[in-house]
NUFI-269119 format. One record per residue (C-alpha): x, y, z; residue number from 1. Coordinates in Angstrom, 1 decimal. Example, Ala and Ser with C-alpha at 12.3 -4.5 7.8 and 13.67 -1.06 7.14 Angstrom:
ATOM        X        Y        Z     k
ATOM     12.3     -4.5      7.8     1
ATOM     13.7     -1.1      7.1     2
END
This chain:
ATOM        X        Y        Z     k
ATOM     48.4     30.0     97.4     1
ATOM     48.4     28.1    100.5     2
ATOM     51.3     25.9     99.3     3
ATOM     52.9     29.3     98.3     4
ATOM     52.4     30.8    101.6     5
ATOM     53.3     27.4    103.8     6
ATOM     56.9     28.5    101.6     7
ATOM     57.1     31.4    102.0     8
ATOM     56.4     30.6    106.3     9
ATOM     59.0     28.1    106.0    10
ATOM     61.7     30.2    105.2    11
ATOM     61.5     32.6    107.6    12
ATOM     62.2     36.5    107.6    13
ATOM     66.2     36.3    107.7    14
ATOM     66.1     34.2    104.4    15
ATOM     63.0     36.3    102.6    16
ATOM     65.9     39.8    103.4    17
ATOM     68.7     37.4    102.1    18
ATOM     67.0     37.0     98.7    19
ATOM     65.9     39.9     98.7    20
ATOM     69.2     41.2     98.9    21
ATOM     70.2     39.3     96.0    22
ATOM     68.0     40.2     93.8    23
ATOM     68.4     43.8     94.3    24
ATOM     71.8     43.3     94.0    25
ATOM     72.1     41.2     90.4    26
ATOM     69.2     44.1     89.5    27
ATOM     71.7     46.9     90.6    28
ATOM     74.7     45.1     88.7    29
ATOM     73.0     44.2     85.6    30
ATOM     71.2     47.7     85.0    31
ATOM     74.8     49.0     85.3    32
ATOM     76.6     46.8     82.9    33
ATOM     73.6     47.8     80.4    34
ATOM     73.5     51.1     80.6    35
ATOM     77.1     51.0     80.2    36
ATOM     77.1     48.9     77.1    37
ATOM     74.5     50.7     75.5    38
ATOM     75.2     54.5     76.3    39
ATOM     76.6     56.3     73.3    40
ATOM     80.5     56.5     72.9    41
ATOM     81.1     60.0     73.8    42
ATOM     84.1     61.9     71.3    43
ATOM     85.4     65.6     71.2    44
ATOM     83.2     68.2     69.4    45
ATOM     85.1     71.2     70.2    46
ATOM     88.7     71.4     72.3    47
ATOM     90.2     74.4     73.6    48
ATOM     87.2     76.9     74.1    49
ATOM     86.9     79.5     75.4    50
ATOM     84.4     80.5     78.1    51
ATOM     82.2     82.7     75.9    52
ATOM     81.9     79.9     73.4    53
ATOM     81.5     77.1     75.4    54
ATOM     78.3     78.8     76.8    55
ATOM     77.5     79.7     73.6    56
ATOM     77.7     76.3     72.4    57
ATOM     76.2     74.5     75.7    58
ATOM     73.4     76.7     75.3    59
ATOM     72.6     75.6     71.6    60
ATOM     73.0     72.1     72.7    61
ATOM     70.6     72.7     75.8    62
ATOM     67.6     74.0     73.4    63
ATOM     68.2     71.2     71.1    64
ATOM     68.1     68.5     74.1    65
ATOM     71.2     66.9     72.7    66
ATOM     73.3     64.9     75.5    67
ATOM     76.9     66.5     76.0    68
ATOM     79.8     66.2     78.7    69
ATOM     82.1     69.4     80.0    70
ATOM     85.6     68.8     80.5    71
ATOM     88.5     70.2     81.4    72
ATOM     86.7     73.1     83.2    73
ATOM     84.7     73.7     80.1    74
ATOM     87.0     74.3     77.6    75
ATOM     86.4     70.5     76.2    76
ATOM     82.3     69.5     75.1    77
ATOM     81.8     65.7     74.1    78
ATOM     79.1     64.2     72.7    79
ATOM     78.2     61.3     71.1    80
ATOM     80.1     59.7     68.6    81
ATOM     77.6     59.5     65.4    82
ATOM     76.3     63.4     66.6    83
ATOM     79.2     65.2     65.7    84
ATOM     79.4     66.0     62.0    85
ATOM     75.9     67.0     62.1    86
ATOM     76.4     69.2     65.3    87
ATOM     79.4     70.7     63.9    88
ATOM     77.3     71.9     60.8    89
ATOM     74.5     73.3     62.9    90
ATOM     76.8     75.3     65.0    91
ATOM     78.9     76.3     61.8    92
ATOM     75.6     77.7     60.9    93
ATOM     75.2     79.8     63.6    94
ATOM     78.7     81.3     63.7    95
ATOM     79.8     79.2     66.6    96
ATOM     82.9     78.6     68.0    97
ATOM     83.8     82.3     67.3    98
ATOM     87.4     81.9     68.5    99
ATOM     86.8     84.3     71.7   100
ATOM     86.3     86.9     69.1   101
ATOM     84.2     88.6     66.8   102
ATOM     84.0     88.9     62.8   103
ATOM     82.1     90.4     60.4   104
ATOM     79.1     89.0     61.9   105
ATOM     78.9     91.9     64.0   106
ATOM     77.2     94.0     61.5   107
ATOM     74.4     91.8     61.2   108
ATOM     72.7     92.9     64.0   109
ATOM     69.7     95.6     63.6   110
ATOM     70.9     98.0     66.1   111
ATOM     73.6     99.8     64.0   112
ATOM     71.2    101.6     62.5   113
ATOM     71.6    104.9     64.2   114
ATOM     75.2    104.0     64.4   115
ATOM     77.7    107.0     64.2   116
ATOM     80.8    106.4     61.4   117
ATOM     83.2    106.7     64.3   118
ATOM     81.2    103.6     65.8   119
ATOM     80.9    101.6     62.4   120
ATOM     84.7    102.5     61.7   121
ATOM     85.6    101.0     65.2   122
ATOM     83.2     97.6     64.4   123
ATOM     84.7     97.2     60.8   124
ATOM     88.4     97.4     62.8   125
ATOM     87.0     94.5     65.4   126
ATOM     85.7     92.8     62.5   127
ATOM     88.8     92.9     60.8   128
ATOM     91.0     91.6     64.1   129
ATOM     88.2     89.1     64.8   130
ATOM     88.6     87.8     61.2   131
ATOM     92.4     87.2     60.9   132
ATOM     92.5     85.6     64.4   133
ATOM     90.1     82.8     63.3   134
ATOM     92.1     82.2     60.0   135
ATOM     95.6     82.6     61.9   136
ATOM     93.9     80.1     64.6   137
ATOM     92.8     77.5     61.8   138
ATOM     96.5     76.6     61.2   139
ATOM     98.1     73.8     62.0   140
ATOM    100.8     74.4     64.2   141
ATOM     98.8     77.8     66.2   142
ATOM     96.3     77.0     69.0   143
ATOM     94.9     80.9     69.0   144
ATOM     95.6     83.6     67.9   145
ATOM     94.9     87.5     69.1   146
ATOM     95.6     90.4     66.6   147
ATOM     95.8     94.3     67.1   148
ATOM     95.2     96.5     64.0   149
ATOM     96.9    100.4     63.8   150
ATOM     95.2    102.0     60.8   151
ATOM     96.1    105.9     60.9   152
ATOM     93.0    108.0     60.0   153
ATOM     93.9    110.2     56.7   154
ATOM     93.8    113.9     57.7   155
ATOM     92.5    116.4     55.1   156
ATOM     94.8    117.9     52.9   157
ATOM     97.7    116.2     54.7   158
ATOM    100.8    115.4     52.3   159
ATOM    102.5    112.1     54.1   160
ATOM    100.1    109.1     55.6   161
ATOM    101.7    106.9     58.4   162
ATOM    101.5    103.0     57.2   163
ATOM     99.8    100.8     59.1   164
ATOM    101.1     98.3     61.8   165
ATOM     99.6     95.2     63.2   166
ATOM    100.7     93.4     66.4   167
ATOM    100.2     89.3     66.9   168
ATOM    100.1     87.3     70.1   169
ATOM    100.3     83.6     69.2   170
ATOM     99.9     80.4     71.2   171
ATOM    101.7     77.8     69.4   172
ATOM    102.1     74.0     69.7   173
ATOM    105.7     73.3     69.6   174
ATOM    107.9     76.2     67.9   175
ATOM    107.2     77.8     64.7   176
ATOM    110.3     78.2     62.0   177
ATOM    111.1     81.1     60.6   178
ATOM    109.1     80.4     56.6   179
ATOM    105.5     79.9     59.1   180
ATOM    106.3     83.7     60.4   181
ATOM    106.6     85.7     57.4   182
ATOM    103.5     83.2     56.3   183
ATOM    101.4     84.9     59.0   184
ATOM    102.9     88.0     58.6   185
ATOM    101.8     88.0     54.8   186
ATOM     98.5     86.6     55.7   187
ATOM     97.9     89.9     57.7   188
ATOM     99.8     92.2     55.0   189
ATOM     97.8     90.9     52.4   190
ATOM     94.4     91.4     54.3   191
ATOM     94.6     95.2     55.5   192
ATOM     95.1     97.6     52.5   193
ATOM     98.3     99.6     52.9   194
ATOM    100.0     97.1     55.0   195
ATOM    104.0     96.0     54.9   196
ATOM    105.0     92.7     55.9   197
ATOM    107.6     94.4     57.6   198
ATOM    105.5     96.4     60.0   199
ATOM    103.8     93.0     61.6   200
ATOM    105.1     92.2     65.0   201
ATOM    104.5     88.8     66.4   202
ATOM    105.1     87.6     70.0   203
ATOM    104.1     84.0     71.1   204
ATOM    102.8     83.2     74.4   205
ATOM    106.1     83.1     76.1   206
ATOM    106.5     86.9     75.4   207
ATOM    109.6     85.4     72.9   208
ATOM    109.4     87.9     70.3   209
ATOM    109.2     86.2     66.8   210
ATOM    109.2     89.2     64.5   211
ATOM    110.0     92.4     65.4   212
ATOM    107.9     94.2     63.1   213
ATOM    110.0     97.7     62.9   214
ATOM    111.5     97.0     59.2   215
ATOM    113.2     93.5     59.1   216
ATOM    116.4     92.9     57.9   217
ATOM    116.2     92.5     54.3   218
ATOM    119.4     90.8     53.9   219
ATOM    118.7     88.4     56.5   220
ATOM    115.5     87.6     55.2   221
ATOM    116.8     87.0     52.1   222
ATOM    119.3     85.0     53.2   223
ATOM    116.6     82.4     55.4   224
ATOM    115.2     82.1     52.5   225
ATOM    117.4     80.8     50.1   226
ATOM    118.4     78.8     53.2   227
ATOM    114.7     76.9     52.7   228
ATOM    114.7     77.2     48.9   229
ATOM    118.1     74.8     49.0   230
ATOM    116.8     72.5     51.8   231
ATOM    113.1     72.3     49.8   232
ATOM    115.4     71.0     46.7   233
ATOM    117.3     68.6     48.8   234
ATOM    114.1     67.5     50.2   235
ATOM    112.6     66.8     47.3   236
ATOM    115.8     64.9     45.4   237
ATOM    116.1     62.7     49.0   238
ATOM    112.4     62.0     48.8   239
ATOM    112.7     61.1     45.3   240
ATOM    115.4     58.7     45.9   241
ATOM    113.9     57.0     49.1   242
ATOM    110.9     56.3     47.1   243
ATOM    113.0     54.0     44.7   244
ATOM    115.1     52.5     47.2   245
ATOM    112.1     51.6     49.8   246
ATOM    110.9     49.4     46.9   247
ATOM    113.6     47.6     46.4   248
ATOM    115.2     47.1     49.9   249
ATOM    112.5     47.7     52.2   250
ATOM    111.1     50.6     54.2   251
ATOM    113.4     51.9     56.5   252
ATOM    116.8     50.2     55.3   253
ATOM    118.6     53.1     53.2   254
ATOM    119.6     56.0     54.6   255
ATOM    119.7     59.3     51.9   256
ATOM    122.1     62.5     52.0   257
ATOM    121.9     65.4     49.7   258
ATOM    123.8     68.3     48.9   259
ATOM    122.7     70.9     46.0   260
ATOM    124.8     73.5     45.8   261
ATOM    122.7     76.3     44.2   262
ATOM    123.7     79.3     42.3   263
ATOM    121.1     82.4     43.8   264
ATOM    123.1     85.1     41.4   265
ATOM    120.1     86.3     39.0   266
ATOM    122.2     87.4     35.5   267
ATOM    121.0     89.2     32.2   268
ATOM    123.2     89.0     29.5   269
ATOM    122.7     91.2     26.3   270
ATOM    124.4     90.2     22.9   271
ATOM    124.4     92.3     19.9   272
ATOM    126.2     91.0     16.6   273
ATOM    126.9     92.7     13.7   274
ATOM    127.5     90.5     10.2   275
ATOM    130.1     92.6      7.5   276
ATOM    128.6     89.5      5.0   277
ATOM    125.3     90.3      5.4   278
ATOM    124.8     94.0      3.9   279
ATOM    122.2     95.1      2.0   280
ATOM    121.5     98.6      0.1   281
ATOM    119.1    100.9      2.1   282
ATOM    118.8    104.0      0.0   283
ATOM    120.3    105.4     -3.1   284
ATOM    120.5    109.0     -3.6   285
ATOM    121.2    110.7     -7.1   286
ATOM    122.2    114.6     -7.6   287
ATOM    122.9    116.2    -11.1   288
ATOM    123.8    119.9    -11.3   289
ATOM    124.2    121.5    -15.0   290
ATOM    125.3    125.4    -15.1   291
ATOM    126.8    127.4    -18.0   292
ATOM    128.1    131.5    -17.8   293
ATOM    128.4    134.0    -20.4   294
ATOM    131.4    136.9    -19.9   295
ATOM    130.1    140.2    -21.5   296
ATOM    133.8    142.2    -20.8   297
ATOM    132.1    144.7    -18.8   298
ATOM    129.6    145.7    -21.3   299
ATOM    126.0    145.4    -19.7   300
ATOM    123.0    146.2    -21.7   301
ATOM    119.8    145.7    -21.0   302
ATOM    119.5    143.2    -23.4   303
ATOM    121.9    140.7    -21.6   304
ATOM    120.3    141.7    -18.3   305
ATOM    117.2    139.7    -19.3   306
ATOM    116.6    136.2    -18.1   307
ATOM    117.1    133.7    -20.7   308
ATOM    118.9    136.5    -22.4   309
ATOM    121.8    134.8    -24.9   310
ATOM    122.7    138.3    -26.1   311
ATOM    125.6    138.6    -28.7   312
ATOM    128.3    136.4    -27.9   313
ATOM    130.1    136.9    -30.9   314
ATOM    130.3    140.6    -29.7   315
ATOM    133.5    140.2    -27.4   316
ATOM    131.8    137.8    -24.8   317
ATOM    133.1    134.3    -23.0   318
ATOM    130.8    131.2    -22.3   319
ATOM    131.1    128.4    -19.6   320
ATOM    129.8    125.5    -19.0   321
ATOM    129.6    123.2    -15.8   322
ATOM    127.7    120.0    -15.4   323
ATOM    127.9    117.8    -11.6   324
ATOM    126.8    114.5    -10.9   325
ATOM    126.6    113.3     -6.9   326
ATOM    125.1    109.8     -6.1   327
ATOM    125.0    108.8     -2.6   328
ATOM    124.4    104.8     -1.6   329
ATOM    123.6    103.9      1.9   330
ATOM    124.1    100.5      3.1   331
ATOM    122.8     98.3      6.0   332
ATOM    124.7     95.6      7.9   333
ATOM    122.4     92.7      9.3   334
ATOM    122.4     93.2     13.4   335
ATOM    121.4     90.9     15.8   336
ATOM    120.6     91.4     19.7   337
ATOM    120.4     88.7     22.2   338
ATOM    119.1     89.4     25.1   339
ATOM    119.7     86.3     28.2   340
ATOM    118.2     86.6     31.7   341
ATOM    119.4     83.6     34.2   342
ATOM    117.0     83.3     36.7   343
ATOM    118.6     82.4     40.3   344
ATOM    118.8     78.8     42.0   345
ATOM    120.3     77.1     39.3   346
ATOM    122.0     73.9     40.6   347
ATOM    125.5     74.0     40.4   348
ATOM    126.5     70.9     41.9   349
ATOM    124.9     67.4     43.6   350
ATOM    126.3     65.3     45.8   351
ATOM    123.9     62.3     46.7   352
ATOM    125.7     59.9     49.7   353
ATOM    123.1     56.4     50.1   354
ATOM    123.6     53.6     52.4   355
ATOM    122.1     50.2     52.5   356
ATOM    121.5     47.8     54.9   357
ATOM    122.3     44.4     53.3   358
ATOM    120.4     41.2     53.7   359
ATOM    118.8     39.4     56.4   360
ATOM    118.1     35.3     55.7   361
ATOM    117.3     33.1     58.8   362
ATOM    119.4     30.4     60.1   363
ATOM    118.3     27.1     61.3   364
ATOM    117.6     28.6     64.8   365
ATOM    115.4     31.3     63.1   366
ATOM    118.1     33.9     64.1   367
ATOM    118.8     36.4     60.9   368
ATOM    121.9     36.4     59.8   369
ATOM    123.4     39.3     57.5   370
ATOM    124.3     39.0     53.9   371
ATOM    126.1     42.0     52.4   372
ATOM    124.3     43.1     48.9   373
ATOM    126.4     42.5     45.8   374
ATOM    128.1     44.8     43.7   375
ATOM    125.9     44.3     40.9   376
ATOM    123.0     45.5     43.1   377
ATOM    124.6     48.5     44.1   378
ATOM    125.5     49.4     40.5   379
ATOM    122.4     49.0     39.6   380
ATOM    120.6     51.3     42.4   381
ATOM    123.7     53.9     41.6   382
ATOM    122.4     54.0     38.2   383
ATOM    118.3     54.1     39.3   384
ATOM    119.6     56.8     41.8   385
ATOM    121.4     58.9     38.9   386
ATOM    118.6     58.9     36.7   387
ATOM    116.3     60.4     39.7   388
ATOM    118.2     62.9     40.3   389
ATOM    119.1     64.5     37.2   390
ATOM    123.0     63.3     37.2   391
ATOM    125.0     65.6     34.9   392
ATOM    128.9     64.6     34.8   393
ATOM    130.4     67.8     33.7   394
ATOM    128.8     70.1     36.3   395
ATOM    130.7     67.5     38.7   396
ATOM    127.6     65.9     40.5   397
ATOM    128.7     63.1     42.7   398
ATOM    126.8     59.8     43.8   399
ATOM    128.0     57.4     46.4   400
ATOM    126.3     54.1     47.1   401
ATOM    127.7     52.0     50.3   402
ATOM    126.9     48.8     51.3   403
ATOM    127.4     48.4     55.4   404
ATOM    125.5     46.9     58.2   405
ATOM    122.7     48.7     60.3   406
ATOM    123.2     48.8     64.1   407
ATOM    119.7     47.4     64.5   408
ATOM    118.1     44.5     62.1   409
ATOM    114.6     45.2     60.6   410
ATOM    111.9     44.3     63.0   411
ATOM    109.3     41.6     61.7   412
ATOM    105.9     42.9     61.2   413
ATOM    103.5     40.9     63.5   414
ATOM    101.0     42.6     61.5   415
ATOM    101.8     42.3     58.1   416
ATOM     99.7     39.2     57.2   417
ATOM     96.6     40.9     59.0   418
ATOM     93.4     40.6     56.8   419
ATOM     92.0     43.7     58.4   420
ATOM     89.6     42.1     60.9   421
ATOM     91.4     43.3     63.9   422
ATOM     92.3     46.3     62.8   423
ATOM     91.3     48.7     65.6   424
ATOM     91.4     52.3     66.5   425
ATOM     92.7     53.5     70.1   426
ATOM     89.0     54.1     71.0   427
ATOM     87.9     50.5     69.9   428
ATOM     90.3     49.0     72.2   429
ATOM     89.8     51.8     75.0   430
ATOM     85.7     50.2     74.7   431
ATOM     86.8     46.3     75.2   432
ATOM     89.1     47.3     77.9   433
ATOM     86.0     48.9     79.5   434
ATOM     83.4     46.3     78.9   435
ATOM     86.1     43.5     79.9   436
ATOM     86.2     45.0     83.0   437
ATOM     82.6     45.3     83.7   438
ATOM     82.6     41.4     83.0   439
ATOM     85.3     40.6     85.6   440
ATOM     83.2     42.7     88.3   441
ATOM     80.5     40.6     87.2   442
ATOM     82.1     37.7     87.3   443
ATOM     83.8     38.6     90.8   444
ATOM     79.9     39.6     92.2   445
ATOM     78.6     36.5     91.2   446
ATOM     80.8     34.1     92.5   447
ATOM     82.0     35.7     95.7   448
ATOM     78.7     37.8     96.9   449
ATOM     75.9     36.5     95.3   450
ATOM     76.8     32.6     94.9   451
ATOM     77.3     32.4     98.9   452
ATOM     74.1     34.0     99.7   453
ATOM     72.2     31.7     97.2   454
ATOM     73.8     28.8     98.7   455
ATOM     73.2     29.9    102.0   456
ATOM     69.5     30.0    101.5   457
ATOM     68.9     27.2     99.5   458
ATOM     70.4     24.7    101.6   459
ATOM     68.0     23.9    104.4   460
ATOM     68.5     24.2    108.5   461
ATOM     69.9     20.9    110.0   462
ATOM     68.1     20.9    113.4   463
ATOM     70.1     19.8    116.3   464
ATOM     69.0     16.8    118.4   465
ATOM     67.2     17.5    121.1   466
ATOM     68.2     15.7    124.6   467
ATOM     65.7     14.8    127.3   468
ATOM     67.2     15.4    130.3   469
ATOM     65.1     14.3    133.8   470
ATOM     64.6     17.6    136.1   471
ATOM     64.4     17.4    139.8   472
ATOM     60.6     17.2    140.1   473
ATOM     61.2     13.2    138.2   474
ATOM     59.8     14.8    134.6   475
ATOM     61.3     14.7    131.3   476
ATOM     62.7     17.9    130.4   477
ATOM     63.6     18.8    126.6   478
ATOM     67.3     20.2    126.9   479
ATOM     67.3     23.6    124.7   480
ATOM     69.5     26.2    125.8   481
ATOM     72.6     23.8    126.8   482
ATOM     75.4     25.8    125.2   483
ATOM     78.2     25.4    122.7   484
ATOM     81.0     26.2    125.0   485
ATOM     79.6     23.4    127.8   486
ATOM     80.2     20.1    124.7   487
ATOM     84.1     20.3    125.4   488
ATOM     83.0     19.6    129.4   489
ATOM     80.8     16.6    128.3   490
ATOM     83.9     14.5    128.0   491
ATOM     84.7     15.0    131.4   492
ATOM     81.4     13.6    132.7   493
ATOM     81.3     10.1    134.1   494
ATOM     80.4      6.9    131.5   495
ATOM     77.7      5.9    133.4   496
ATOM     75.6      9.0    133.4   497
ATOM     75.8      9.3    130.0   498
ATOM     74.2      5.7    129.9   499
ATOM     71.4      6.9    132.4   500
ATOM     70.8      9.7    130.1   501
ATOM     70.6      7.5    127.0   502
ATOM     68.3      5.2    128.7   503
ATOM     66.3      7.6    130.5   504
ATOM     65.9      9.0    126.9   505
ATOM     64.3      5.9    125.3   506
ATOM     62.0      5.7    128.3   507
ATOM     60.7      9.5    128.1   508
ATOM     60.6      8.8    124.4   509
ATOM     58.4      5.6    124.7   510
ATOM     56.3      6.9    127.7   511
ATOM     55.9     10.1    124.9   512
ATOM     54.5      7.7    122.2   513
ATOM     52.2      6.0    125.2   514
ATOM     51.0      9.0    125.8   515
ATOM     50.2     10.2    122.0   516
ATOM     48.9      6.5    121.4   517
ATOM     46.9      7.1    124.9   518
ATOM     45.8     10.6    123.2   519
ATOM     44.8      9.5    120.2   520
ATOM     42.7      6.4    121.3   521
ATOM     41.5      6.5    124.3   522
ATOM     38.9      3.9    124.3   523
ATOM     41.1      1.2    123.5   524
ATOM     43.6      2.7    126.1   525
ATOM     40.9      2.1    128.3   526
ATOM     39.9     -1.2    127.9   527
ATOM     43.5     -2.5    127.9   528
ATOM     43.7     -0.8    131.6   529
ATOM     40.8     -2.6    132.3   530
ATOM     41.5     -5.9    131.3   531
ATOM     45.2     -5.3    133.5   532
ATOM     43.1     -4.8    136.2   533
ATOM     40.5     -7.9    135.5   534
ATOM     43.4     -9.9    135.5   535
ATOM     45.0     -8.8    138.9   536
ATOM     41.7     -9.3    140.8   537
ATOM     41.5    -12.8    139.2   538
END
């Protein structure tokens, strides 16, 4: 301890605060880089909220003590990285995010029960609009969505109803085409009973009106759609095609063109044939009719008045007799009736137009050169091409396969070899980046702050000599407080009183060590002085 404290004496205040310093420092600057390094990787759990659910949500997160970071003025919560399936399933639970809007959950609450119907009408209409803005918000290409429900309440024994309307406000990302329009307005026909696709407006957050919602035109409509049905089929014969061709000359080096002509006229065709060769007896009807009369010349009896009465012919009287015989054959003639309905979008015509890129060897400076492809290979991909599409020669289809050069050559894949093991995601990289910059300010602390300090305190105090200079009373005075600013007048001071000084200073010096020697034994001092003296008085 008292080695310790001899030290810690020897070092003096200014160099204790200088280490202490340091080490509060390095402290300060490692804790930092630490807690940096292992402080969880904070990711999204819910974007574009609004107010009501982001206090909804913070306040679920509060009571559960889970760590979480508001941004963009609340409307963005992140929280760690490995937390956010399982929050997302606790606050799915819960109803939460609701959108800004309320569902069906509303009647889950235990006040309602005193509820008059005009109140639980009004909360099943909410619930409705609160519903269909969460599925019209869970698209793709819409951010949020607000919807307004007009349901006209039946009057008793009133004849004609008014249909319903509906009213949308959308914010969009991008613009949305005309087939994602009547999808929504479906979606909301669909879901209200009674509702016409025709009566839903929709207005986006620009106040551009997308559908107007007061009876559409029918022929336009119409029209837009067969307009997608003919570009879905051309889609799907290019797609078809650039699937072949990007495995045989590469992604990205054929370009693919189609043209269907489609036939939208819907036809029914009925055919009824008759066949004179194919008849065949249906019924046969037979009629006999036998009748006889007897002429009595005016004579009438009763006798011959009698049924059955023959009377006496022989007595002037005439008999006749008639006999008829009617057969009637009817005849059926085999009939047959076709009837043919030709559904609409039949393909009338193709015209498929493909170009390839040729070849690409390099030379002996590693610069690629072009090779056009051979005819053989583009025969070859016609035919592939043909068969992919369905070619049919006598409806006229028409395929076109060209061989020319691309403006820019196909770039090399610095990637393409990779085994995976540096595969990284934007947030990977966006964490080095972070951590490599905590090591340079490190680095930069230790060798520009901390390293001079250190050095400064380790390396001992030289101490200056001291000069003995002789004062006007004839003692030796140490020389202390001469300054720094008086050494450039020293060399103006004469040779031989730096000589003096010089000797003066091995005299103080050795009169010093007399004296310590003097000090230090001063019986022997005193005997020497004595035996000077013994030897003067002899």
């Amino acid at each position: 301890m008292n080695g310790l404290i001899e030290f810690i004496k020897a070092l003096g205040p200014a160099r204790i605060a200088a280490m202490g310093a340091v080490a509060a420092i390095l402290i300060g600057v490692f804790a930092f880089i630490i807690f940096r390094v292992t402080s969880p990787q904070m990711t999204t759990l819910y974007n574009e909220l609004t107010l009501e659910d982001s206090a909804a949500i913070v306040t679920q997160l509060e009571s559960q003590g889970v760590q979480f970071k508001l941004t963009r003025q609340g409307a963005t919560i992140l929280v760690a990285k490995e937390q956010v399936a399982r929050l997302r399933m606790q606050l799915a639970a819960e109803g939460l995010p609701t959108g800004g809007s309320i569902g069906y959950e509303i009647f889950d609450r235990t006040d309602t029960l005193g509820a008059t119907s005009f109140v639980q009408n009004i909360n099943h209409l909410r619930a409705m609009e609160g519903e269909l803005s969460r599925t019209i918000g869970s698209l793709d290409r819409i951010r949020a969505a607000r919807v307004h429900l007009v349901i006209p309440e039946r009057q008793l024994f009133q004849k004609d109803r008014r249909p319903p309307s509906a009213s949308i406000v959308l914010s969009v990302r991008g613009a949305l085409g005309p087939g994602e329009i009547r999808a929504v307005q479906h979606l909301v026909a669909t879901a209200v009973d009674g509702l016409d696709p025709d009566r839903v407006s929709i207005v986006d957050e620009t106040g551009r009106l997308l559908a107007s919602g007061v009876g559409n035109d029918e022929d336009g409509m119409l029209t837009a759609s067969l307009q997608e049905r003919n570009q879905a089929i051309e889609g799907r014969l290019r797609n078809q095609v650039e699937e072949i061709l990007n495995s045989i000359v590469g992604p990205g080096r054929a370009r693919v063109r189609v043209n269907a002509e489609v036939d939208y006229n819907r036809l029914t065709e009925t055919t009824e044939t008759f066949d004179p060769e194919g008849q065949v007896v249906r019924s046969t009807q037979t009629k006999e009719e036998a009748s006889s009369a007897i002429s009595r010349n005016g004579q009438v009896t009763v006798g011959n008045q009698l049924p059955q009465a023959e009377g006496d012919v022989g007595q002037g009287g005439d008999r006749d007799t008639t006999s008829v015989t009617e057969e009637i054959v009817n005849y059926e003639i085999s009939r047959s009736t076709r009837t043919e309905v030709i559904e609409a979008g039949q393909i009338n015509r193709l015209s498929v137009a493909v170009l390839v890129d040729g070849t690409y060897q390099p030379d002996g400076n590693g610069d690629p050169v072009y090779t056009p492809r051979s005819q053989e290979t583009l025969d070859r991909i016609a035919v592939l091409v043909r068969s992919a599409i369905g070619f049919d020669e006598e409806r006229g289809d028409l395929v076109e396969v060209v061989n020319l050069q691309f403006a820019l050559p196909p770039q090399e894949d610095l990637l393409a070899e990779s085994d995976g093991l540096f595969d990284f995601t934007r947030d990977d990289i966006i964490r080095f980046a972070e951590l490599g910059v905590l090591f340079l300010i490190a680095v930069l602390l230790l060798l520009f702050v901390v390293r001079p300090l250190l050095r400064r305190i380790v390396t001992p105090e030289e101490k200056q000599p001291q000069e003995l200079m002789i004062g006007p009373d004839g003692t030796l005075v140490v020389e202390t407080d001469v300054p720094q600013e008086d050494e450039a007048e020293d060399e103006f001071v004469i040779e031989w009183l730096e000589q003096a000084k010089q000797e003066g200073a091995m005299q103080a010096s050795s009169i010093a060590k007399v004296g310590d020697m003097i000090k230090d034994h001063p019986t022997e001092a005193v005997n020497i002085v004595r035996g000077w003296l013994d030897e003067q008085a002899a």
